[in-house]
Each structure stands twice: as structure tokens, then as C-alpha cells.
C-alpha positions in Angstrom: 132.6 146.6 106.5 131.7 144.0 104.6 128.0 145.5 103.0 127.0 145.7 99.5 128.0 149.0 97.6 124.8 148.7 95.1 121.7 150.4 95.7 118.1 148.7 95.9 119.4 145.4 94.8 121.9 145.6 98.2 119.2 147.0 100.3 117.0 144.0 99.4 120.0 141.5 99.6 121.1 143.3 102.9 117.4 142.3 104.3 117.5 138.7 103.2 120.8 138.5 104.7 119.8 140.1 107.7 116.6 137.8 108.1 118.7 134.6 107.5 120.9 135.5 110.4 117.6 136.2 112.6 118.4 140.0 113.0 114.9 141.1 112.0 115.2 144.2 113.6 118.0 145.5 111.0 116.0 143.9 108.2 113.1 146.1 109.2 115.2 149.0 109.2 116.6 148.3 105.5 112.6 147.6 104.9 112.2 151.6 105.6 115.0 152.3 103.8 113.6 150.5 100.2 110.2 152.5 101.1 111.9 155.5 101.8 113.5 155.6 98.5 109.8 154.2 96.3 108.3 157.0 98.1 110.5 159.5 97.0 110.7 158.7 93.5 107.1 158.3 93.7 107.0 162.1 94.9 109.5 163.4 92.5 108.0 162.0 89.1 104.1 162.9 90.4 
């Protein structure tokens, strides 16, 4: 599979990867993914 097993810190390497190699639409898709998770951790400590 070749992806990163670690949580934010693979999602944001993931999408710097992703950009590098021009596939911006998969790096947007890990962008929703990194604001997905703020957002709920936003929602469960508020």
C-alpha cells in the first residue's frame, strides 16, 4: 500500500506527497480529511 500508518502528521505528509506528484485532487481530499478531524475535536472539547 505503501501510505503512512500515523495520523495527522501522515495526512499532512500524504498531501505534500500528493501535491509534489501533481495529484491535487487527492491532496484536496486529505485537506478534508485534516479539517474533518480539527472540527471534530473542536466539537467534542466545546
Amino acid at each position: 500500500m505503501h501510505r503512512y500508518t500515523s495520523h495527522m502528521s501522515g495526512i499532512i505528509s500524504g498531501m505534500a506527497d500528493e501535491l509534489a506528484l501533481g495529484e491535487v485532487r487527492l491532496a484536496l481530499s486529505l485537506l478534508v480529511m485534516l479539517m474533518c478531524f480539527i472540527g471534530g475535536a473542536m466539537h467534542s472539547t466545546g
